[in-house]
N, C-alpha and C positions, 0 to 999 in steps of 0.2 A: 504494500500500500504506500504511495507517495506522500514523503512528509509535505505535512504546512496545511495552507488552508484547503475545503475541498473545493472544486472546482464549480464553476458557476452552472447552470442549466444552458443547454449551447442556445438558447433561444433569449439569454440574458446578456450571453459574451458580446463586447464591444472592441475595439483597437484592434492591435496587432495579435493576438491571438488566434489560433488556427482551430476551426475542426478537430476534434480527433479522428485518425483514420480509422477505415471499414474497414479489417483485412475479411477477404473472404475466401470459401475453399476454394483454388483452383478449381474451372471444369475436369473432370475424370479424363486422366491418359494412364492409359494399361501401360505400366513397364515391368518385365521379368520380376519376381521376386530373387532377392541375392540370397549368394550359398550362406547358410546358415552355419558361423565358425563349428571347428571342428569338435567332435568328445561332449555335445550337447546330450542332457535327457529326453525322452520323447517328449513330457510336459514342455519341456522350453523349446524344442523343436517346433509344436503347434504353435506357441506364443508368438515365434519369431514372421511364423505363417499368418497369424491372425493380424501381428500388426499391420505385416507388408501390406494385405490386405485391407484394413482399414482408411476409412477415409485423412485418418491422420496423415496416416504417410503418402498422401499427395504430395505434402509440405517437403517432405524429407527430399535432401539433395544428393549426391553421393559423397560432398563434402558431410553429411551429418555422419556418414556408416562409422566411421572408429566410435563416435557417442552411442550408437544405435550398439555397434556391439556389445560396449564397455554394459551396458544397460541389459544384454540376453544372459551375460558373462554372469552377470551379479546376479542377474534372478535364479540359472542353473543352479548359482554356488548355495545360496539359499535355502533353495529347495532340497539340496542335497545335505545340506546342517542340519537343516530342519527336522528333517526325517532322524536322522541322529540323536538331534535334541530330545526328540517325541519319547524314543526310548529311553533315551538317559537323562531324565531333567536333573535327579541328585547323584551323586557321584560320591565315594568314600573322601575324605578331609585327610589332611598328613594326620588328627588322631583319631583316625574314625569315624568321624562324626559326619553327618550326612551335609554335604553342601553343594550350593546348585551348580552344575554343570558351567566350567568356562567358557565352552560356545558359548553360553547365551549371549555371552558380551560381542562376540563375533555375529551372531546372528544380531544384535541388535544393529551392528555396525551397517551389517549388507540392507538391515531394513530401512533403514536412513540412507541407505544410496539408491534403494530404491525409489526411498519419496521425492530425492532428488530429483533422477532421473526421470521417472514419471511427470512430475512437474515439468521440467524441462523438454518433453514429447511430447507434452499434451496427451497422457495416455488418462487422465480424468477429467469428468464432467469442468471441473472448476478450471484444472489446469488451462482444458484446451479457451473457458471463455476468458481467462485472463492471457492468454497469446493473443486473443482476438479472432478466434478459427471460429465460422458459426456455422454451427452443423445441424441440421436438424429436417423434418418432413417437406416444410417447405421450399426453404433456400431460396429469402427470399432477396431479391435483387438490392445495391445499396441506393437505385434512386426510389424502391417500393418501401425501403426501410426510412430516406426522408422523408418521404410523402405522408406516411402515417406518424412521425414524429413531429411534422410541422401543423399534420388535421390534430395531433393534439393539445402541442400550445396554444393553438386557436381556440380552441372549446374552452368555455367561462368553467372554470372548477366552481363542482357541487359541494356546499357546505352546509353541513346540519344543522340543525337547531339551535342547537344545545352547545356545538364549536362557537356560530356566531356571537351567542350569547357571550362568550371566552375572546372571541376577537375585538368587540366591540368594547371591551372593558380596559 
């Protein structure tokens, strides 16, 4: 989130101030999906398949693939702790004594590269609206998106009752 004040409503912006951009999805162009690195789990295997697949990865360049990789790398290693962990959460202590598993701190680590990375792929809801990717049923165009943003500063906002009563005071 950008520090300082929040920004005005664009229908209040004056001077030198810009728009914010619309980035939108590129139109759909079919390109090979790339060889998935080598010594993957089939889970991360299909991962690698679903992104390629996804609308995200329009965006992706082949400058992004060392990131794309670093990002199936971690998720493999993960999954593979994980499963480890499952079995072993406590472990014997130098006297005995039961204490949790030192993965865990490793798994926590790769879980944190995860949310990184996802972040930075747009591989979630929030991520991908805060790249500015808009995905969705319609897709709708950015001059349909200001038309409906300027039919709404137009419209008189509706106020209650019981607000006015609070406004007028």
């Amino acid at each position: 989130m950008p520090a300082g004040r929040p920004r005005k409503p664009v229908g209040q912006r004056q001077g030198h101030r810009t728009q914010d951009a619309l980035v939108l999805v590129p139109s759909p162009r079919k390109r090979p999906i790339p060889r998935p690195p080598d010594g993957l789990l089939p889970s991360s295997r299909k991962a690698w398949r679903v992104y390629w697949q996804s609308d995200v990865a329009r965006v992706a360049d082949p400058v992004d693939l060392p990131r794309i990789e670093r990002w199936i790398r971690t998720l493999d290693q993960y999954d593979r702790v994980s499963a480890i962990l499952r079995q072993t959460l406590l472990v014997h202590g130098s006297t005995q004594q039961p204490v949790l598993n030192p993965l865990a701190s490793y798994v926590a680590m790769l879980a944190a590269e995860l949310r990184a990375a996802e972040y930075e792929l747009g591989l979630t809801p929030l991520a991908r609206l805060r790249l500015g990717i808009i995905l969705g049923q319609a897709r709708l165009t950015a001059e349909e998106l200001n038309r409906a943003l300027d039919q709404r500063l137009e419209q008189p906002r509706e106020v209650e009752p019981w607000a006015a009563e609070w406004e007028d005071a």
